[in-house]
C-alpha positions in Angstrom: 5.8 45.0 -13.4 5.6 41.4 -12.2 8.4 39.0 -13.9 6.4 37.9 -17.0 8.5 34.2 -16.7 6.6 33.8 -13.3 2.7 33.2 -13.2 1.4 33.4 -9.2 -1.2 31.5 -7.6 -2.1 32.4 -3.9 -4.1 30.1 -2.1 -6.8 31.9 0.1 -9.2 31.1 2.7 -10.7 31.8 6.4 -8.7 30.0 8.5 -8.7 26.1 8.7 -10.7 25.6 5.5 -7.7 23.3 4.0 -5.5 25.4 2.4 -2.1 23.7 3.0 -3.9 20.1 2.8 -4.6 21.2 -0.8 -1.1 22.8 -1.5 0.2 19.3 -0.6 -2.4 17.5 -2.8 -1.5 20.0 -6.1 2.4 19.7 -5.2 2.0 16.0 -4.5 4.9 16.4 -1.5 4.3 17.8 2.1 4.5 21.3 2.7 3.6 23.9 5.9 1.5 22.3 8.4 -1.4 21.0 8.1 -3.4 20.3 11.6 -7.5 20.8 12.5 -7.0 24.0 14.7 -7.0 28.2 13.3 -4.6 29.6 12.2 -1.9 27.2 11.8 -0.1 28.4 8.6 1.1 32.4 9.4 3.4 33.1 7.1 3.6 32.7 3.4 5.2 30.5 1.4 5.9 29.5 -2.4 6.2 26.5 -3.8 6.5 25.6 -7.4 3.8 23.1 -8.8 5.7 23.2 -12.6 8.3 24.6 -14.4 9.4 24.7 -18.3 12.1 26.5 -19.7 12.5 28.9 -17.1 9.4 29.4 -16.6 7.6 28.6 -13.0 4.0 28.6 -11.8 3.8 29.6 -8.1 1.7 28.2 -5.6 1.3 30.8 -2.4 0.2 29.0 0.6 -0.6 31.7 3.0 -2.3 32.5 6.6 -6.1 32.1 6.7 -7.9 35.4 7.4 -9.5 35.6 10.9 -11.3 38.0 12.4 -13.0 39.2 9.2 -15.6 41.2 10.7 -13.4 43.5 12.6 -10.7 43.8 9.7 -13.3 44.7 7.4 -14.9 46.9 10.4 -11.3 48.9 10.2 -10.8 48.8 6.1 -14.1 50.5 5.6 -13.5 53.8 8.3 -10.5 54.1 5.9 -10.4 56.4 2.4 -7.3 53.9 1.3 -8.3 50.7 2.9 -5.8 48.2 1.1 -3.0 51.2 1.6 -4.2 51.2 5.3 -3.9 47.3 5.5 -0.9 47.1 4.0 1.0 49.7 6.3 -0.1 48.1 9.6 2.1 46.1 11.8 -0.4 44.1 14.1 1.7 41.8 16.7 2.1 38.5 15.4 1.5 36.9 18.7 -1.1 39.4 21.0 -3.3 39.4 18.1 -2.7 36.7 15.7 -6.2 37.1 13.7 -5.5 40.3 12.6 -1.9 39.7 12.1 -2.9 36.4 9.9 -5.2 38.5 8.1 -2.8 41.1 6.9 -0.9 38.4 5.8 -3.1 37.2 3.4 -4.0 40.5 2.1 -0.1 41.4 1.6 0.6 38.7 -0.3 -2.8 38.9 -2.6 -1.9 42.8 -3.2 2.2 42.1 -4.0 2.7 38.2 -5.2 -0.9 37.3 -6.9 -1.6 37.0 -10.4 -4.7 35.0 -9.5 -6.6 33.9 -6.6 -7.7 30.7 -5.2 -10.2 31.2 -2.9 -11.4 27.9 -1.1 -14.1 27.3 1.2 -15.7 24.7 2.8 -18.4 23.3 0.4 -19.8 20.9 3.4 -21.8 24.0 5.0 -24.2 26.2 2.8 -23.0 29.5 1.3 -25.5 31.4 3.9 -23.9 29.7 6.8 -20.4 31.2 6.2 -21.3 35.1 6.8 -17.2 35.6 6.6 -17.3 34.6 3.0 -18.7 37.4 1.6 -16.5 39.8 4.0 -13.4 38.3 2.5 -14.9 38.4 -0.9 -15.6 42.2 -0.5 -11.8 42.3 1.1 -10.2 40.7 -1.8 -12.5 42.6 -4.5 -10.7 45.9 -3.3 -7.3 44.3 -4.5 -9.1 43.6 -8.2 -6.8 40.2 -8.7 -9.3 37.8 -10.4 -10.8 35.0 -7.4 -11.3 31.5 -8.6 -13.6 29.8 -6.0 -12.5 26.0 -5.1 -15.3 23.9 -3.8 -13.4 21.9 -1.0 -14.7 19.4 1.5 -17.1 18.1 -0.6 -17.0 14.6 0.6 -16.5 11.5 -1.8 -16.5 11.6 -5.7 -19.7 12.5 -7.0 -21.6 12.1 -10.3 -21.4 15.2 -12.9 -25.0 16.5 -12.4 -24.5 16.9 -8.5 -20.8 18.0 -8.7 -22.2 20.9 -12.0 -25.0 21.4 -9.5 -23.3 22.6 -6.7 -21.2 24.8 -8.6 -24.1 26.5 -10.0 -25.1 27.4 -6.7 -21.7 28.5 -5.6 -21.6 30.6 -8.8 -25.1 32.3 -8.1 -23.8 32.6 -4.6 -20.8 35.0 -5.6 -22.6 36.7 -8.6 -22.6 40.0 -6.8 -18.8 39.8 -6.7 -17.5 40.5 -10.0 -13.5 39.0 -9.1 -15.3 35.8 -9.1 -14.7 34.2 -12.3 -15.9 30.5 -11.5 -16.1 28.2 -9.0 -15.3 24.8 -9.3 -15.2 21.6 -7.0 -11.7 20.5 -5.8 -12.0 18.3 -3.1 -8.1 17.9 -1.4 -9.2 14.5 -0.4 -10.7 13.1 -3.3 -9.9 15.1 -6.4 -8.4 13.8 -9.0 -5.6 15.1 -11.3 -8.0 15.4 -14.0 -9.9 18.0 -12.1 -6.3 19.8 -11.4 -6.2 19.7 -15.5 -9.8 21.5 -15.3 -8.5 23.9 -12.6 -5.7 24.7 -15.3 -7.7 25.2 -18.1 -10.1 27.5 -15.6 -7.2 29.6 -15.2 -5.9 31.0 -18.6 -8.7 33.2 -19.5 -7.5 35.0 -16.2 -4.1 34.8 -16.8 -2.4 38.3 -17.2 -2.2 39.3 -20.8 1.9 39.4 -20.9 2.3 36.2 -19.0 -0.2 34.1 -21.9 2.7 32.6 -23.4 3.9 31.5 -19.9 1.0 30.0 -18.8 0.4 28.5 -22.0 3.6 26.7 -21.6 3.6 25.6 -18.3 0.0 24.1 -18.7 1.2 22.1 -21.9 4.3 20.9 -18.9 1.3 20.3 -16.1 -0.4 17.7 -18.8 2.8 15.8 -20.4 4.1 14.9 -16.6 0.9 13.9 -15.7 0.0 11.7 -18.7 3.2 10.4 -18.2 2.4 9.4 -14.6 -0.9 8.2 -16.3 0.5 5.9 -19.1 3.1 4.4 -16.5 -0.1 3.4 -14.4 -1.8 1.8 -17.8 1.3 -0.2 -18.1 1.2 -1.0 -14.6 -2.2 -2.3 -15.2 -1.5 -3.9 -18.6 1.5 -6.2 -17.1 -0.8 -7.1 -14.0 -4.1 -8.1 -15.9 -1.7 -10.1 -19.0 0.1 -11.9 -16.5 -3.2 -13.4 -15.3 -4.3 -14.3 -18.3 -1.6 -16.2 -18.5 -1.4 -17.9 -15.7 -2.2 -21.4 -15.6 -1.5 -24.5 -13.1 -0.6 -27.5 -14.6 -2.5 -30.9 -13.5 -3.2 -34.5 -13.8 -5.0 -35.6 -17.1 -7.3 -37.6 -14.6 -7.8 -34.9 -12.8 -9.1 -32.7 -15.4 -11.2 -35.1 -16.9 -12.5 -35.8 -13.1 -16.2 -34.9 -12.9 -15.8 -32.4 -10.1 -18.4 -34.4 -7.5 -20.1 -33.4 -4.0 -18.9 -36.7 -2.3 -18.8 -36.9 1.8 -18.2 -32.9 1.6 -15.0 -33.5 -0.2 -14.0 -32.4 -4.0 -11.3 -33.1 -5.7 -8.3 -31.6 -4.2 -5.8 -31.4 -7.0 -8.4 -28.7 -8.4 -8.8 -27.0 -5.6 -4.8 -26.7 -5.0 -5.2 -25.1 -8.6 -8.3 -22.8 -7.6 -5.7 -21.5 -4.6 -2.9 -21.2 -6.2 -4.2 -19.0 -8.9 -6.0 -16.7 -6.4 -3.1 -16.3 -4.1 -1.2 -15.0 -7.5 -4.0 -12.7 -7.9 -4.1 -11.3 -4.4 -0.3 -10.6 -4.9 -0.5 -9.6 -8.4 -3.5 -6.9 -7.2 -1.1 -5.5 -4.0 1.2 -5.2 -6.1 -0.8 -2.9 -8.6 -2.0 -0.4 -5.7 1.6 -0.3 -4.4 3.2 1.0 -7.7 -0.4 2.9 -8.6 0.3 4.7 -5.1 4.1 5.3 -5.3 3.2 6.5 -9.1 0.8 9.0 -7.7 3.0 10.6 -5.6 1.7 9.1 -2.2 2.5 7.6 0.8 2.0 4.3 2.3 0.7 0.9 0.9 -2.1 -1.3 1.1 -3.5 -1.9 4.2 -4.9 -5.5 3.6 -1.5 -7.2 3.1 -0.8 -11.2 2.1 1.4 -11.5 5.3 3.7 -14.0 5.8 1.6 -16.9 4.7 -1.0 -16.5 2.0 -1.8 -19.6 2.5 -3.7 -19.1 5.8 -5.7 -16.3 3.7 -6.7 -18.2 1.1 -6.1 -21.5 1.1 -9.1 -22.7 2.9 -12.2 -23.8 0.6 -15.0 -23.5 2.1 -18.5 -24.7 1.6 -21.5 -22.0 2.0 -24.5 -21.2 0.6 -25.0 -18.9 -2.0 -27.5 -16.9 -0.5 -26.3 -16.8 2.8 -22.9 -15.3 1.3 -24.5 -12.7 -0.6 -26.3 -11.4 2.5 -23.0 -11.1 4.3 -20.8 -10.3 1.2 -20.6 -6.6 1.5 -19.0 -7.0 4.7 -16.4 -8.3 2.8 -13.2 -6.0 3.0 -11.4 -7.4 0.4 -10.0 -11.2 -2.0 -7.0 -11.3 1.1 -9.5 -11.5 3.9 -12.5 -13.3 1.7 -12.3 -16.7 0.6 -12.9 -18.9 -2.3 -16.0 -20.9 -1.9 -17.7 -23.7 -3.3 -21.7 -22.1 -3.9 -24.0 -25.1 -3.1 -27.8 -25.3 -4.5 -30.0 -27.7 -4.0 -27.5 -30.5 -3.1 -25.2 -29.7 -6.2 -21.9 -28.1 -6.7 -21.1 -25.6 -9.0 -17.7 -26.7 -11.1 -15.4 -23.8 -9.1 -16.5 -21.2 -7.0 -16.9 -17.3 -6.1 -14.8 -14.5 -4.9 -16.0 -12.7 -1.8 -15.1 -9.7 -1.8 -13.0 -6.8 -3.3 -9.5 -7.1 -4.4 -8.0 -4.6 -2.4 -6.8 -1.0 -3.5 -9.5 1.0 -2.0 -12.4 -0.9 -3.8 -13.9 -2.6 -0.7 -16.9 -3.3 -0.8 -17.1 -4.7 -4.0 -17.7 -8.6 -5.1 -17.3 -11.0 -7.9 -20.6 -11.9 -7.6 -20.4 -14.6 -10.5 -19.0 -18.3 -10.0 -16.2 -18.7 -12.2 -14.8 -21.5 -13.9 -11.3 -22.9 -14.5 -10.8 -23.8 -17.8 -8.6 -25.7 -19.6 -5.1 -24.2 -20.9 -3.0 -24.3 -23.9 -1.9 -28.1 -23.3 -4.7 -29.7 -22.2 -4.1 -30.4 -18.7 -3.8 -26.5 -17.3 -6.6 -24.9 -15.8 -6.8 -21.0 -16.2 -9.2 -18.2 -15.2 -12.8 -18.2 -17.5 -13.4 -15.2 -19.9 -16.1 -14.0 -17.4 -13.9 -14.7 -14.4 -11.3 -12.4 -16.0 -13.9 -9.4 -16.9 -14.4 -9.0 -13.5 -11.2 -8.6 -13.0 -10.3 -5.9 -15.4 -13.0 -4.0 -13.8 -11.6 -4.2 -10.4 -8.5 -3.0 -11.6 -9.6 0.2 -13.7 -11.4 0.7 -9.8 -8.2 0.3 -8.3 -6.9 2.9 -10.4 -9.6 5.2 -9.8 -9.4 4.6 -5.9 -6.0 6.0 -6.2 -6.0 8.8 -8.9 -8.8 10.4 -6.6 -7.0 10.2 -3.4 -4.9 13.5 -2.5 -2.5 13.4 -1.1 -3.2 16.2 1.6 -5.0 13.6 3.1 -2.3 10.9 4.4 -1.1 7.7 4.1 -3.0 5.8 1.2 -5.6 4.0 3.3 -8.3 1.7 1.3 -11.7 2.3 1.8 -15.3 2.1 -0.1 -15.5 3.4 -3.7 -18.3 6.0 -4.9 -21.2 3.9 -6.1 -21.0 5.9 -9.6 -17.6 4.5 -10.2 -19.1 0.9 -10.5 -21.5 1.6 -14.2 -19.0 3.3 -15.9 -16.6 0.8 -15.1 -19.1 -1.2 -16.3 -19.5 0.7 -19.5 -15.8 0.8 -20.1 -14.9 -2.9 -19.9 -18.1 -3.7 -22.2 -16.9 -1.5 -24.6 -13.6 -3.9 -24.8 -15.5 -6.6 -24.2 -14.8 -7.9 -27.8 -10.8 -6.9 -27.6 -10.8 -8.8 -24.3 -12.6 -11.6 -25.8 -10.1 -12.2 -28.5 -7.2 -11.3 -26.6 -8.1 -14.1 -23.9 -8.9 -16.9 -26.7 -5.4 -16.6 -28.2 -3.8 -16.2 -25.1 -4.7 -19.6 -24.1 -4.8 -21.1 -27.8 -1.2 -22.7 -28.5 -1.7 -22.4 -32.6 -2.1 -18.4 -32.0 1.9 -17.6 -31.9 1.4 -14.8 -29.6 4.2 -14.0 -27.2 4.0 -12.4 -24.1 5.0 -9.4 -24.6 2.6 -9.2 -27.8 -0.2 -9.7 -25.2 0.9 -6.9 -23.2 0.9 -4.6 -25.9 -2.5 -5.2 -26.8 -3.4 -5.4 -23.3 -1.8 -1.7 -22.7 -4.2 -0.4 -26.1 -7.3 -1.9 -24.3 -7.0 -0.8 -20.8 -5.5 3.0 -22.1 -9.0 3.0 -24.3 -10.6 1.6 -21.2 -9.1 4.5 -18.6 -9.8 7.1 -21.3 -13.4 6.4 -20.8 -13.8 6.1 -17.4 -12.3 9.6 -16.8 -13.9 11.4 -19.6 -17.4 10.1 -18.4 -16.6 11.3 -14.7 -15.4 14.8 -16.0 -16.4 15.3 -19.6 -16.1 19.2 -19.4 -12.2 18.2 -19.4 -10.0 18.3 -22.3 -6.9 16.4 -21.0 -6.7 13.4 -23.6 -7.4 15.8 -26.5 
């Protein structure tokens, strides 16, 4: 009998599928070897994922099975197949297939409690002939098979990601070991989904190890909503310290119509309009650096302020508003954009647009409104607008998204495009605040309100954890992880 204090995982596939890219991703530290050729991994290996009061869950990482066709071929000519299996002693170098194979199947038959059978989601089910064979392999052992969707390309909206699984599910129907399948993407899953994967397995959990797994779930979901609220306060000191954040200047200045005179404005405003961007740039590196250390990855922002963020931003320049929009997507993000005066019809707007994303994997997407700076507390400060600032909560719950969903089986962080999706219920979230915000930003730049910094904070940390909340529920709303 199996150590009831111990509940097994074994992480199954046909070779070069992904399995030790997604034992990193779960584990969220390199393990094995992961590299795009067979047959890489060939000997198993556990790793712990969590542990509670001496108990452990187990994560196998083992060989991918080979040549399928001839093992199976071999299993059925025999009247005790997994006996026969087991007893063999292929060479592990003449024919490393087979010997990868037995591997697998060894450590299903002595070390699994259940299976994690992952394939690769990116070709159709009919395409993979092997699958089945393995299925009809591992259906001799009787371990209960939970199939993980992987390779399934970027985030994707519930419908598609509940419709593929469907078809998955259909797919293996014949196989009664299959108990679900579900999409796990080691690129782009998020540690949500790892909470669905966990809730996926305790009906299959053996029946003297309940308490075990019960336990060590309840010890997968504190650490990670502990991860989680360190982000929202991450988040929450980033977004109060910009609203905030004023620049003093002259009373002239201020009261200084802001004219379109010999292609020249008023320069003590626009020394005010860089200033307060360049803090935003560093404010939003800053974000994805902790986000990404917090997540248990590697590496930083690509888009850095270098040594002088000056030569990034400092620059107004003078477009067209159309023109801009046509070009803006190209826009890789605030540190490589510029802030522009928009010109229409001879006339210039009081400040200007964004251009582009603000980093942390959200290229791609713009501030598409002109803003304007407004006066602060005392009179003469100029501060970011209310709808200047709503734009900029939404960028960073998509910063935090970018990162939640990137495994780390994959690499080094590395920014790239967001999932289209990810933009409406971004959307949705922040208009839900919308009035929270609202208030919050009024008395943050009202003298007579008495709030102090670190009041702000707090409130900001209620909004954006409400704010998060939503955004993840609506992506995966079959989760229960914030009940």
């Amino acid at each position: 009998m199996s150590d009831p204090s111990t509940l097994t995982l074994s992480l199954i596939s046909h070779t070069n599928v992904g399995k030790t890219t997604l034992a990193r991703t779960l584990l969220r530290r390199d393990v094995g070897e992961a590299s795009d050729r067979p047959h890489v991994t060939d000997l198993s290996e556990a790793h712990v994922m969590v542990a509670t009061q001496g108990r452990r869950l187990l994560l196998w990482d083992t060989p991918g099975f080979g040549d399928t066709a001839r093992l199976l071929r071999r299993l059925k000519q025999s009247e005790q197949p997994i006996r026969w299996v087991m007893m063999q002693m292929w060479d592990r170098y003449t024919n490393r297939p087979l010997w990868c194979s037995q591997q697998a199947v060894k450590n299903v038959r002595e070390e699994a409690d259940i299976v994690l059978y992952l394939v690769d989601a990116s070709q159709r089910p009919e395409d993979m002939p092997y699958v089945d064979m393995e299925m009809e392999i591992l259906s001799w052992m009787g371990k209960p098979v939970i199939l993980l969707l992987n390779q399934t390309g970027p985030p994707r909206g519930v419908e598609e990601e509940a419709a593929e699984e469907v078809r998955w599910t259909e797919q293996m129907r014949r196989f009664p070991v299959v108990k679900q399948a579900l999409s796990l993407d080691a690129f782009a899953r998020c540690w949500v989904q790892e909470g669905e994967l966990l809730e996926t397995l305790a009906p299959a959990a053996p029946v003297e190890k309940k308490e075990t797994f019960r336990l060590l779930r309840a010890a997968w979901r504190e650490k990670n909503l502990d991860v989680h609220r360190e982000a929202v306060a991450v988040m929450a000191r980033a977004l109060s310290g910009s609203l905030l954040d004023v620049v003093r200047v002259s009373h002239e200045s201020l009261l200084q119509k802001i004219g379109f005179r010999r292609g020249e404005i008023n320069s003590e405003m626009s020394e005010a309009r860089r200033q307060l961007s360049e803090r935003l740039a560093s404010r939003t590196l800053e974000i994805t650096d902790e986000l990404i250390k917090l997540f248990g990855l590697e590496g930083h922002s690509s888009r850095p302020l270098g040594q002088n963020a000056r030569d990034l931003l400092g620059d107004v320049r003078k477009v067209n508003e159309s023109l801009w929009t046509a070009v803006g997507g190209l826009a890789t993000g605030l540190t490589s954009g510029v802030i522009v005066d928009i010109l229409s019809h001879g006339t210039t707007v009081f400040a200007g647009t964004v251009l582009g994303a603000i980093s942390g994997g959200v290229g791609g997407y713009m501030l598409a409104r002109t803003f304007n700076l407004v006066r602060g507390k005392a009179g003469n400060e100029v501060r970011w607008s209310l709808a200047h600032y709503l734009e900029q909560v939404q960028i960073v719950l998509l910063c935090y998204l970018a990162v939640a969903h990137f495994g780390r089986g994959r690499g080094e962080w590395e920014d790239g495009e967001h999932p289209v999706h990810w933009r409406d219920v971004v959307q949705e979230a922040v208009a839900m605040e919308e009035e929270r915000l609202e208030r919050l930003w009024k008395e943050a730049g009202d003298a007579k309100s008495g709030l102090t910094p670190d009041q702000i904070e707090e409130e900001m940390r209620s909004i954006v954890t409400a704010a998060c909340a939503k955004c993840l529920r609506d992506l995966y709303p079959r989760v229960e992880v914030f009940a």
